[in-house]
C-alpha positions in Angstrom: -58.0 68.8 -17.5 -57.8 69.8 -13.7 -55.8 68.0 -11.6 -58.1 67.3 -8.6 -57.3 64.4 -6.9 -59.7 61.5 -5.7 -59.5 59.2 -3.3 -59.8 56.3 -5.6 -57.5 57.8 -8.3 -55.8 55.4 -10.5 -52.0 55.2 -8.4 -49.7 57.3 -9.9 -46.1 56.8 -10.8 -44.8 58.5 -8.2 -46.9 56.7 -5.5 -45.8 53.4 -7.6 -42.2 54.0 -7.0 -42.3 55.3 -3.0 -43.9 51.9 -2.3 -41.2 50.0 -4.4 -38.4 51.9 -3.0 -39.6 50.4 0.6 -40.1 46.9 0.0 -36.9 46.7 -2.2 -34.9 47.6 1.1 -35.9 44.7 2.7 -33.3 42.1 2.3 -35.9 38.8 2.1 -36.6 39.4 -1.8 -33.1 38.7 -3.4 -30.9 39.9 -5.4 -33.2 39.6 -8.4 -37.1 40.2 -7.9 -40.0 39.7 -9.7 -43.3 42.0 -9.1 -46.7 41.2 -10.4 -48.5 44.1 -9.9 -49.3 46.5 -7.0 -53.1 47.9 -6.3 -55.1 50.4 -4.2 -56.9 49.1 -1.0 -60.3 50.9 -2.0 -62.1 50.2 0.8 -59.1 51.7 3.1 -59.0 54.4 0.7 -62.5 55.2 0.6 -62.4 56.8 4.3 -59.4 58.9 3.3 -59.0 62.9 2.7 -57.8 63.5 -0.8 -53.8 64.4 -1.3 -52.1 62.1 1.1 -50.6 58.4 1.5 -52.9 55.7 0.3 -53.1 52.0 1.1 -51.5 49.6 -1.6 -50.7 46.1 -1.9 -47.9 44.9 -4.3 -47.2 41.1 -4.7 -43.6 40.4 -5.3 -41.1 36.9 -5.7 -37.8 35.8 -5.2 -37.4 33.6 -7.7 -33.9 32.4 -6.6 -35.4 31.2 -3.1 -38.7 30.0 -4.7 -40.6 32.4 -2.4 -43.8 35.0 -3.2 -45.5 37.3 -0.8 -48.4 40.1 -0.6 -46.6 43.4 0.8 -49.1 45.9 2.3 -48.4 49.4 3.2 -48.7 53.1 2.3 -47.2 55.0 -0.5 -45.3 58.1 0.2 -47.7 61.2 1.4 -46.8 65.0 1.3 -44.8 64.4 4.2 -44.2 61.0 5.1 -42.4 58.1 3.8 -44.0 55.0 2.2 -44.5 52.3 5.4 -44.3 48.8 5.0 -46.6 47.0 7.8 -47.1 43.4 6.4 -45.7 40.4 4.6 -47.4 38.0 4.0 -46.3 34.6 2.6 -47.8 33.6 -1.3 -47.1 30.1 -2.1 -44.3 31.2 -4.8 -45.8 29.3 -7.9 -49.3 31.3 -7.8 -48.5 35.3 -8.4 -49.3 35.7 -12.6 -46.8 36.1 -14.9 -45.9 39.9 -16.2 -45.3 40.3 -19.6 -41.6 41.5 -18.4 -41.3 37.8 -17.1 -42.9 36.6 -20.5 -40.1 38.0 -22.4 -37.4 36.7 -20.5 -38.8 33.6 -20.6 -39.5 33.8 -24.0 -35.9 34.5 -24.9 -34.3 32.1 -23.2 -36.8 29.2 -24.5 -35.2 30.5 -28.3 -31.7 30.1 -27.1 -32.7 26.4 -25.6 -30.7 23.7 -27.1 -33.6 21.4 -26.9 -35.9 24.1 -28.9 -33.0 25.0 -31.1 -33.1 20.7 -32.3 -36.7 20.6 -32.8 -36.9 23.3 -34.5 -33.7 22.2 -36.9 -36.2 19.3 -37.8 -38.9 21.7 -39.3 -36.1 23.9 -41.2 -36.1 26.3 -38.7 -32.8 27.4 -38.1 -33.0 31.3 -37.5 -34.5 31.1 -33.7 -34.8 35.2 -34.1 -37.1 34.4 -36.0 -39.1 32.6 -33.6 -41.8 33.6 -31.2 -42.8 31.7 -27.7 -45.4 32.1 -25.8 -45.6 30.9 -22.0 -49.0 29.8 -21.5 -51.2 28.9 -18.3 -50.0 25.2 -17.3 -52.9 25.5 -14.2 -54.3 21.7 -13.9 -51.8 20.0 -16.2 -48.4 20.3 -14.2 -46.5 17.0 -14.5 -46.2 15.1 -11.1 -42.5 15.2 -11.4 -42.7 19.2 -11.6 -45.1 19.8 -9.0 -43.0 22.2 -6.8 -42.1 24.1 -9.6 -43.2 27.1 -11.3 -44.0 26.4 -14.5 -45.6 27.3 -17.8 -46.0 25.4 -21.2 -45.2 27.4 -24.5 -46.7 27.7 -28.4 -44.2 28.1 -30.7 -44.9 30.7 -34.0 -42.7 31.2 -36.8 -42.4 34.5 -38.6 -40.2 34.9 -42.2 -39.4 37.7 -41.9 -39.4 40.6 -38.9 -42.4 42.1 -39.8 -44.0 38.7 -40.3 -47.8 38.2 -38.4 -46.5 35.1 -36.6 -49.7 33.9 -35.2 -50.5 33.0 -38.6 -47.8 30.3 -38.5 -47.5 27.7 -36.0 -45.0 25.3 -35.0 -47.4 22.5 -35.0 -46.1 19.3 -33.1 -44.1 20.7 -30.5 -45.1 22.0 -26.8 -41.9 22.7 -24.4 -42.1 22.5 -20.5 -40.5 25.9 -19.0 -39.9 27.2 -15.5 -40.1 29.9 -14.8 -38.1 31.0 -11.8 -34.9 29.5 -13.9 -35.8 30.3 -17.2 -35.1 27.2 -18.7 -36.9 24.6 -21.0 -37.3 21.7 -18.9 -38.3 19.2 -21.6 -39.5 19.5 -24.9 -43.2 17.3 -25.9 -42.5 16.7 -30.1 -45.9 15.7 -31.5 -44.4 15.0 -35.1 -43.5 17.3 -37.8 -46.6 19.1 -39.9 -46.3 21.3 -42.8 -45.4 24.9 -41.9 -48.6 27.2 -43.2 -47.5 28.2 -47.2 -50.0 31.2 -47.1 -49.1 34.7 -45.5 -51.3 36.0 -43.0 -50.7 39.4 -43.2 -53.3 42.0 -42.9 -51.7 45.4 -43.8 -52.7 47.8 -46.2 -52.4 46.8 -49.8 -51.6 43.3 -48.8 -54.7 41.4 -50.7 -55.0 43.5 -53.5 -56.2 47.8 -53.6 -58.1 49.4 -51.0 -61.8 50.1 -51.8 -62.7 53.8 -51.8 -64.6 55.0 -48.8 -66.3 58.4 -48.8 -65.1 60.5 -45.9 -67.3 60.7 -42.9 -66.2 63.3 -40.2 -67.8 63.4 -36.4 -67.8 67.1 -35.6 -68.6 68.8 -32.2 -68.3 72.6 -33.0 -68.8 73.8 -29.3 -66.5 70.9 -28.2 -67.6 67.7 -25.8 -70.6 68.0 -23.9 -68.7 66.6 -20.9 -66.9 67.6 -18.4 -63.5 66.8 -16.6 -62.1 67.4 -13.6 -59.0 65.4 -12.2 -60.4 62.1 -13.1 -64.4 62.9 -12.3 -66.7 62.9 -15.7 -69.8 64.6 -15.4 -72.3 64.0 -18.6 -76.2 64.6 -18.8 -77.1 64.1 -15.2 -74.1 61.3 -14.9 -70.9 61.6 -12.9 -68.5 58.9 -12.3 -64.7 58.8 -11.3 -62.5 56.7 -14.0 -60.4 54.5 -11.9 -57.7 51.9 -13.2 -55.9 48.5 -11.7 -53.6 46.0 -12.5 -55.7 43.1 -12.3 -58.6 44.3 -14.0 -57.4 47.2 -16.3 -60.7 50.0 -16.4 -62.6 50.6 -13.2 -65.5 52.7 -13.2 -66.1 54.7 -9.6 -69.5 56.1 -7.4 -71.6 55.9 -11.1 -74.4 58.4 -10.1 -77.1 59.7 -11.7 -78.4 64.1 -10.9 -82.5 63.5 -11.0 -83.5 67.4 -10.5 -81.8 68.3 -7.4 -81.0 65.1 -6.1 -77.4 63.0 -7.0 -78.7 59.7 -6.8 -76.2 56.3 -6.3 -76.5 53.9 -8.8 -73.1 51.5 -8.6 -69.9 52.1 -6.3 -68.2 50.1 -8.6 -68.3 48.3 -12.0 -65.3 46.7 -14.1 -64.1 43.6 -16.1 -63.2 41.2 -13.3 -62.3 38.3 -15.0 -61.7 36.8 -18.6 -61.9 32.8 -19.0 -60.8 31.5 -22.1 -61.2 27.4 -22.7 -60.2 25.9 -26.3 -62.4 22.9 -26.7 -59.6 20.9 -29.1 -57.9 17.5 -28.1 -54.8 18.5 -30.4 -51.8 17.8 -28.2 -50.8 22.1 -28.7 -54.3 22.9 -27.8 -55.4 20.9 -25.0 -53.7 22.8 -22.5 -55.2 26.1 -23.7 -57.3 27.6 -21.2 -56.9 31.3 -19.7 -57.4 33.0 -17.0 -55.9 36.6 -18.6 -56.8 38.6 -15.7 -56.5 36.1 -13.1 -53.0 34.8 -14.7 -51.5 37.9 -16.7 -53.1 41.1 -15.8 -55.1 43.5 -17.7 -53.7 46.8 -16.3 -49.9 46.1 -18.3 -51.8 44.3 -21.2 -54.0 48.2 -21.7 -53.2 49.0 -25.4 -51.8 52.4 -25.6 -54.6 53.9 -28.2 -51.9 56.0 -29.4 -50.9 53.2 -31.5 -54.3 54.0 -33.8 -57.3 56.3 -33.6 -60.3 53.9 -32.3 -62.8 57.4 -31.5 -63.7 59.4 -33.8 -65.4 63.3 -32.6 -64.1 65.7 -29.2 -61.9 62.7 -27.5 -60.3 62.6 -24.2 -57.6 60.3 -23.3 -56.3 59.7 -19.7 -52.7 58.1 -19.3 -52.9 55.0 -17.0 -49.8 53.8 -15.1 -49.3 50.1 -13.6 -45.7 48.3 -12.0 -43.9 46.1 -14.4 -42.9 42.9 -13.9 -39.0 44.6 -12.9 -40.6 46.4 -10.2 -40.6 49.6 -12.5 -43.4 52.2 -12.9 -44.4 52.3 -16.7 -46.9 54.1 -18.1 -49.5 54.0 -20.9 -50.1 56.9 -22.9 -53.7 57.3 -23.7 -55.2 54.2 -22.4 -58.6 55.4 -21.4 -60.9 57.0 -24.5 -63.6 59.6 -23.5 -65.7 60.8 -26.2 -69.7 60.7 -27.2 -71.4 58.8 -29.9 -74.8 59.3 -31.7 -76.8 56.2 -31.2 -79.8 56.7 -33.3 -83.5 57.2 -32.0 -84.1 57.8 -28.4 -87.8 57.7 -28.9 -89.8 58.5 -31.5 -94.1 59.3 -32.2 -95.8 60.1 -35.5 -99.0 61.4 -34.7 -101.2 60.2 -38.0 -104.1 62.3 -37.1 -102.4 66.0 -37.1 -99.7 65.3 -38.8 -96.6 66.0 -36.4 -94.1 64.0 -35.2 -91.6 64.1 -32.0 -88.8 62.5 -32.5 -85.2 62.5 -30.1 -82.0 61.2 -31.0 -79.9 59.5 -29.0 -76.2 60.5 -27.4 -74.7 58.1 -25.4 -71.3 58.5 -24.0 -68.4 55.8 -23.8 -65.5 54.9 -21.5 -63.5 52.4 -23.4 -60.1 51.3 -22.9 -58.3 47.7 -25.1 -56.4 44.7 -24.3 -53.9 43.0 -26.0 -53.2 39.2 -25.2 -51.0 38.1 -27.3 -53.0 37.0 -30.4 -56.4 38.2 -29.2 -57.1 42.1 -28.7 -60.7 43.4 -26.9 -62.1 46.0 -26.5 -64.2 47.0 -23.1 -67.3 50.0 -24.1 -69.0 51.0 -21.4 -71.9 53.5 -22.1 -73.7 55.9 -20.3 -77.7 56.6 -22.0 -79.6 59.7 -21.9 -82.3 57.3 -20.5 -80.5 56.4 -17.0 -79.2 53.0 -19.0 -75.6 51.7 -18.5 -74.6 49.1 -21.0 -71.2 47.3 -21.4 -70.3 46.0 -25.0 -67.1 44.0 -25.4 -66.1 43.8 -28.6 -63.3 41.1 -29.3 -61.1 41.2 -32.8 -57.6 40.4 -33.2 -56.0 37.1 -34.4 -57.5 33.5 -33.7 -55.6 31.4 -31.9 -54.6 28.6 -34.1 -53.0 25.2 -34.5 -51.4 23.2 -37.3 -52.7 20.1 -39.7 -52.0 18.1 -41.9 -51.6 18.2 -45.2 -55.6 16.6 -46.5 -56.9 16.5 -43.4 -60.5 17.9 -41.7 -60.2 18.9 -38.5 -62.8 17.8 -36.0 -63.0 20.7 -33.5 -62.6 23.5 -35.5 -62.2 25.2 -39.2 -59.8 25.5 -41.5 -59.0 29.0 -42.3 -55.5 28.8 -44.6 -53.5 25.8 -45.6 -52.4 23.5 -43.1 -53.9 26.0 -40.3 -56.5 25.1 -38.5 -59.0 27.4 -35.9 -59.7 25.4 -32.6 -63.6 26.1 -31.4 -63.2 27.9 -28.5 -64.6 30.1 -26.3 -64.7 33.4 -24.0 -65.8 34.3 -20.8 -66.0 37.8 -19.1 -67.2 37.8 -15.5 -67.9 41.2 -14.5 -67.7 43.1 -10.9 -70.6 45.3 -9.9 -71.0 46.7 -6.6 -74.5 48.2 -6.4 -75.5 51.2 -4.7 -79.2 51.4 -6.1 -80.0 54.7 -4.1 -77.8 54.3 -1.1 -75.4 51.5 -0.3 -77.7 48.3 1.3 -79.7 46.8 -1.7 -81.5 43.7 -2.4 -81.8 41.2 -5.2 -84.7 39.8 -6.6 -85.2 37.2 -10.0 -88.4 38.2 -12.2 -89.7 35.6 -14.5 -92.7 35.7 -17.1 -95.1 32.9 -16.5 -98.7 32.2 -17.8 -101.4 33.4 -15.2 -102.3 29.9 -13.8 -105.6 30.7 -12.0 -108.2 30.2 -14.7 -110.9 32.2 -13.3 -108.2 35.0 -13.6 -107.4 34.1 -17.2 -110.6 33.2 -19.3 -109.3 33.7 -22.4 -105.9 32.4 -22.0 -103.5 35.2 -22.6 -102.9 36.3 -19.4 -99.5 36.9 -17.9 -97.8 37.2 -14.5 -93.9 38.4 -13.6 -93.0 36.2 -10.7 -90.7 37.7 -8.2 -88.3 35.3 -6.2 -85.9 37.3 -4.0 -82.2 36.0 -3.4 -82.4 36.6 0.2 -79.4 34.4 0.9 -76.0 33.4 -0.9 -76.9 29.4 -0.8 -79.8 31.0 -3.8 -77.4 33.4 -5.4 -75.5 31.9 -8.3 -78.5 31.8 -10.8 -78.9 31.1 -14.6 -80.7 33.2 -17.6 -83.1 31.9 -19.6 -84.5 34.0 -21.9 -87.8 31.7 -22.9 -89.1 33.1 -19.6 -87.7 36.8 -20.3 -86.1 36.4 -17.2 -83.9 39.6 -15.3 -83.0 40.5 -12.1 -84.1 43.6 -10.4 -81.7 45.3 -7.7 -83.8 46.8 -5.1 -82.8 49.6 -2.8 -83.7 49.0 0.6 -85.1 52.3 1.7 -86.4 54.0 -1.2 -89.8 54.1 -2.9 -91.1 55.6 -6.4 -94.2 57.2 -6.1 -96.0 54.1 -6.9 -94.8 52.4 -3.6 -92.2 50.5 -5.4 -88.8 50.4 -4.5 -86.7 51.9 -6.4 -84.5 49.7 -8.9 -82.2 49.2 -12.0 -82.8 46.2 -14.3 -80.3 43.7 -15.3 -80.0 41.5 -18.7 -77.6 39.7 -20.0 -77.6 38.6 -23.6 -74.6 36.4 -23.9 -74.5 33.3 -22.0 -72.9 30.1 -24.0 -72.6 27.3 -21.8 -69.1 25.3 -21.2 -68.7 22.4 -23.7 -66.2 20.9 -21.2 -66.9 17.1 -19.7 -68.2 17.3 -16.0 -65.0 16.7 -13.8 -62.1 18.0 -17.1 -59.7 20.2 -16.1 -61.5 22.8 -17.9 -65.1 22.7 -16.4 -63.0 22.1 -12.5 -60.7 25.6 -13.5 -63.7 27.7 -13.6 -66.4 26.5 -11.8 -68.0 30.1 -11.8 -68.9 29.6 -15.9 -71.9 27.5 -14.7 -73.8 30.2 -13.9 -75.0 33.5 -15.4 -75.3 35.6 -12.6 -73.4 35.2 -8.9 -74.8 37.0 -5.8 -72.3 37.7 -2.4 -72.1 40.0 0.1 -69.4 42.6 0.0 -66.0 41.5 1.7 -62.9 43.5 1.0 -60.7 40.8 1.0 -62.9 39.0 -1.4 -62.1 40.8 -4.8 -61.7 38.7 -7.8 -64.2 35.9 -9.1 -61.6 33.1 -9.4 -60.0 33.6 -6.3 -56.5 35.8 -5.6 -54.2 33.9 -7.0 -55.8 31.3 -9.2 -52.3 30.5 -11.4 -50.9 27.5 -10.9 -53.8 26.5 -8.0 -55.7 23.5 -6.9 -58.6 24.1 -9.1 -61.7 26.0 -7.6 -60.2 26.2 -4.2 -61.0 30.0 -4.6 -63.6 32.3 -5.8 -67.2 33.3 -6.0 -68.5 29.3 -5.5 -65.7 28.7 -2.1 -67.3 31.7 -0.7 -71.4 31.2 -1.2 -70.8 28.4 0.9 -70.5 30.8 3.7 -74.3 31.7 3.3 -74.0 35.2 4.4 -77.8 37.3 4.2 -78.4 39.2 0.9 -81.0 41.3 2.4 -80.5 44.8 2.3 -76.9 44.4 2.1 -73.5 45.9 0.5 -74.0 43.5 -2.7 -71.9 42.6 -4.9 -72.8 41.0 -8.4 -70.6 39.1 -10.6 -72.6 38.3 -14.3 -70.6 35.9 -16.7 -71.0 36.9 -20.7 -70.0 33.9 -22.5 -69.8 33.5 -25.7 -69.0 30.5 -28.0 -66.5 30.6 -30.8 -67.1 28.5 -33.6 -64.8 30.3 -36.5 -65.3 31.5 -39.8 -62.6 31.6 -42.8 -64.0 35.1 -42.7 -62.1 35.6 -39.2 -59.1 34.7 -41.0 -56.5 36.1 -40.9 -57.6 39.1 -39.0 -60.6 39.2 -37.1 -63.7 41.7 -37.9 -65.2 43.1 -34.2 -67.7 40.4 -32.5 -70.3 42.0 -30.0 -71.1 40.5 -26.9 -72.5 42.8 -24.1 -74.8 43.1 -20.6 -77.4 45.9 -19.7 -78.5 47.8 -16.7 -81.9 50.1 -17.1 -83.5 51.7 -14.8 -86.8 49.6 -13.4 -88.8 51.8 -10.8 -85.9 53.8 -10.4 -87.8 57.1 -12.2 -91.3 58.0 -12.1 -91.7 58.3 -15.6 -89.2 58.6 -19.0 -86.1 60.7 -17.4 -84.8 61.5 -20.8 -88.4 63.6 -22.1 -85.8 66.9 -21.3 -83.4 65.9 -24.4 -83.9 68.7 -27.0 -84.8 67.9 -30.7 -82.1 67.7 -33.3 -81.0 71.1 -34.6 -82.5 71.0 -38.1 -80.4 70.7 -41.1 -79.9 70.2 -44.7 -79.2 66.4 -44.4 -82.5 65.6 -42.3 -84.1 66.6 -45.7 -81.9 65.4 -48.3 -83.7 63.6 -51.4 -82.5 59.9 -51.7 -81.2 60.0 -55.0 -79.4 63.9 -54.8 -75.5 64.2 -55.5 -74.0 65.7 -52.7 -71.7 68.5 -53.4 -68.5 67.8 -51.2 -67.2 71.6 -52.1 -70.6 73.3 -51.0 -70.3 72.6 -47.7 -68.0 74.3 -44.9 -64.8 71.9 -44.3 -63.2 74.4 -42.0 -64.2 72.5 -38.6 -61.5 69.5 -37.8 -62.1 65.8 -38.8 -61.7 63.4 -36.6 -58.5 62.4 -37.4 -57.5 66.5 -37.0 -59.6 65.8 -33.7 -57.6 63.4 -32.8 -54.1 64.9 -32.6 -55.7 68.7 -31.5 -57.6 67.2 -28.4 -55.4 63.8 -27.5 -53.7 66.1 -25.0 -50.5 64.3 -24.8 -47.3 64.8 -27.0 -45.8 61.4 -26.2 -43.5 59.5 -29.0 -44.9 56.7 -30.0 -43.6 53.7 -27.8 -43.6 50.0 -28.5 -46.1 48.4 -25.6 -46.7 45.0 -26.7 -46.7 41.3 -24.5 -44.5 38.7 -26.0 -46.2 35.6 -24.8 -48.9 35.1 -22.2 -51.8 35.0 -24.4 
């Protein structure tokens, strides 16, 4: 890989540190500061000449004064110093909590003497042994506490080191901790439930042999059909620039598409914005569970390092990603972006029954994919690029359910039982996403298209006739809209100046297939947290300042006083405009003893396709399949493993040839903060 810099590169380690170094010599953040993350200004950075100082903003605390603020400035250039120009004052409870803060919290809950006697009443008495995760207390602070920085914690047990702890709760008990003085406050003891008797440990060998699985080895003899440069991917007409943040984790940059001569703009932006996670359970350690892991924890620090286990198979490319820990210390992940291509079946496909012949295209698609581990829960984030203009983005969530203890005989009401005395809470997941078009140039429109029969009977004789109604969302006070797929209904984004040779303006399509609605009673904490899960799609008009679907700082907040809903209210135009769209997957969780205790991948996902935006099929230039032996192969014939040349790499050889990176294997992991 080439080193050539972009504007809106991911910020390095070095760029990380200059802008540390200046705000740690200002005497106002103590002796003993806490950071939460730093981030690129884009939009300053966008007007910028590659190589120099870039605009950042880093939120750090003083936790000894009770105080918070939002530093901006420049890192370090070539040659000049990193500048601090403004502080600005963050009401102290409200920055997230960093998995460095997690820990430290975590540790000193163990060492509590009021943890250390509740736990003496379940048998507990080797706290090592014991895990606690600070969770999001946002709507349920105690009066008493309300000037406080707080979180409330679940308590796991492991028996031994190596133990999978989420797979034993400490049912019954639920202690109050601050955070700025790392202590338990108080300590809420439900009663004493039996401690789970089954293991839930999912290694290797653990429930009996492994089956036998026939190799299968994705080979690329002449290498990846992409190519890298710096942080710029350019595959089959596509180019994009692979960004990365702390709040949101994987950023994809200026996604354009090369139609014969012409690089055309399809998005400026697109990334995982937000992830909402309500339990629906009145259990007194399960009430309080709802997440905002973005908004509240951060998915740049939380980016599994995919050393830590091959998930591509083929010619991968990895790209390190670096973020600020909660100590104010650059860290790095080693491989935490994957690059690599897939087969994906048929493209398209004709027999022609009168001659004989047959045209036939398979598909290639290539994927960007990075994972997060929360705790318990890990997901994955797929974003694909089609041979057919298409851009799809497939989450795929595994991991460990969150669970909660019961009693010995009884049936619990809002979830399943998966072991002995462990219970699964329904729940579910929500994953708001950021897309700033740029359908053929920046200023685009938005317009809703519904199937309806035609009503006009002179026009419909026979009954079957069908019209697509168009309804533009000309202003925000029309742009938070629902899906419904009875009416096949989409949403078409428009560019404001160009046509397709039918008249039409050009366009890209977009579905979304997941769209659970909130089980939550109008007016709980849980429907008032997130009011943007109402809706399937929200509409606004660019603002810089306005960057994150639940508002800057939603941890710890008056609920909804920020985000998408707070500012539609302004009712800015949405014709031909810098739009910004914000579609909410949901997805609702009602689990399975098969889940249990480790969770096969569930596939939720949204799709953009090009709608206008071609004349015809742009993918009629992909080459047929090279023929081979296999294309022919008789159902019922042995295959011969020695006949055939093993000389090319598997993908596990693939794997540590092409990874790129030499790194020892570090531990990266988030103790607490779900």
């Amino acid at each position: 890989m080439s080193t050539t810099a972009h504007v809106l590169d991911p910020l390095t380690s070095a760029e990380i540190a200059s802008f540390v170094a200046a705000v740690r010599a200002s005497e106002r953040i103590g002796a003993r500061p806490r950071f939460w993350g730093i981030s690129l200004d884009e939009e300053k950075a966008r007007s910028l000449v590659p190589g120099g100082a870039r605009p950042v903003r880093l939120v750090v605390m003083d936790p000894d004064a009770h105080a918070a603020w939002e530093v901006r400035g420049w890192t370090a250039g070539p040659e000049s110093d990193a500048i601090v120009e403004v502080w600005s004052d963050v009401d102290h409870r409200r920055p997230g909590v960093s998995s460095d803060e997690a820990r430290l919290i975590a540790r000193a809950a163990r060492e509590s003497p009021l943890l250390v006697e509740a736990l003496a009443k379940r048998g507990i008495t080797d706290t090592s042994l014991v895990w606690v995760d600070p969770e999001s207390i946002t709507g349920f602070v105690p009066d008493d506490l309300a000037d406080r920085r707080l979180s409330w914690g679940t308590v796991w047990y492991r028996e031994f080191p190596e133990d999978n702890g989420y797979a034993r709760p400490v049912a019954g008990l639920v202690p109050i901790l601050d955070l700025d003085t790392l202590e338990v406050i108080r300590i809420e003891d439900h009663g004493v439930i039996p401690m789970a008797t089954e293991t839930g440990t999912y290694t290797s060998g653990t429930w009996g042999p492994d089956r036998e699985v026939s190799a299968l080895d994705v080979v690329q003899p002449d290498g990846p059909g992409f190519v890298i440069e710096g942080r710029r991917i350019t595959w089959q007409n596509w180019s994009f620039v692979v960004g990365f943040s702390h709040r949101e984790g994987l950023v994809l940059h200026e996604l354009t598409y090369k139609d014969g001569d012409t690089v055309r703009p399809i998005l400026q932006r697109a990334a995982v914005n937000e992830m909402y996670v309500p339990y629906l359970d009145s259990d007194p350690t399960a009430y309080r569970k709802n997440f905002f892991d973005w908004g509240e924890y951060g998915a740049g620090p939380l980016t599994a390092s995919l050393e830590l286990g091959c998930d591509c198979l083929g010619e991968i490319r990895y790209f390190d990603v670096e973020y600020l820990d909660g100590h104010g210390e650059p860290q790095t992940i080693a491989n935490g972006i994957c690059i690599h291509e897939e087969d994906d079946s048929i493209l398209w496909k004709h027999v022609n029954t009168r001659t004989g012949s047959a045209e036939v295209r398979r598909s290639r698609k290539l994927v960007i994919s990075s994972f997060a581990t929360v705790a318990n829960y890990d997901y994955g984030f797929y974003w694909t690029l089609s041979q057919d203009g298409s851009i799809e983005l497939e989450v795929k969530l595994t991991g460990l359910m969150s669970v909660s203890g019961i009693a010995d005989g009884e049936k619990p009401r809002y979830g399943r039982l998966v072991a002995p005395n462990v219970q699964a809470p329904t729940h579910q997941h929500y994953f708001a996403v950021r897309l700033d078009t740029a359908i053929d140039g920046p200023l685009n429109r938005l317009v809703e298209v519904h199937a309806e029969p035609e009503p006009d009977e002179a026009l419909n004789p026979w009954g079957n006739a069908c019209i697509a109604v168009e309804t533009p969302i000309s202003t925000e006070s029309l742009g938070a809209r629902k899906a419904d797929p009875s009416t096949a209904k989409h949403w078409r984004v428009e560019s404001e100046s160009a046509v397709n040779r039918y008249g039409d303006s050009t366009a890209y399509r977009l579905a979304i297939d997941n769209t659970a609605g909130l089980f939550a009673r109008p007016g709980s904490v849980v429907e008032r947290k997130a009011p943007f899960v109402a809706q399937h799609l929200w509409a606004s008009a660019f603002d810089p300042e306005q960057r994150f679907i639940a508002g800057e700082y939603p941890n710890q907040g008056e609920l909804g006083d920020d985000g998408v809903h707070v500012w539609q209210r302004e009712n800015r135009s949405l014709e031909n405009e810098r739009l910004v769209l914000w579609p909410v997957l949901g997805v609702h969780h009602f689990p399975r003893p098969e889940q249990w205790p480790i969770m096969p991948v569930d596939r939720i996902r949204l799709r953009l396709e090009p709608d206008g935006f071609f004349d015809r099929n742009p993918s009629l230039d992909v080459p047929p399949s090279a023929t081979s032996d296999h294309c022919a192969m008789p159902a019922d014939a042995g295959h011969d493993h020695s006949a055939h040349d093993h000389s090319a790499h598997s993908a596990h050889d693939a794997h540590d040839a092409h990874a790129g990176h030499g790194h020892a294997e570090q531990q990266h992991g988030h103790e607490g903060g779900r």
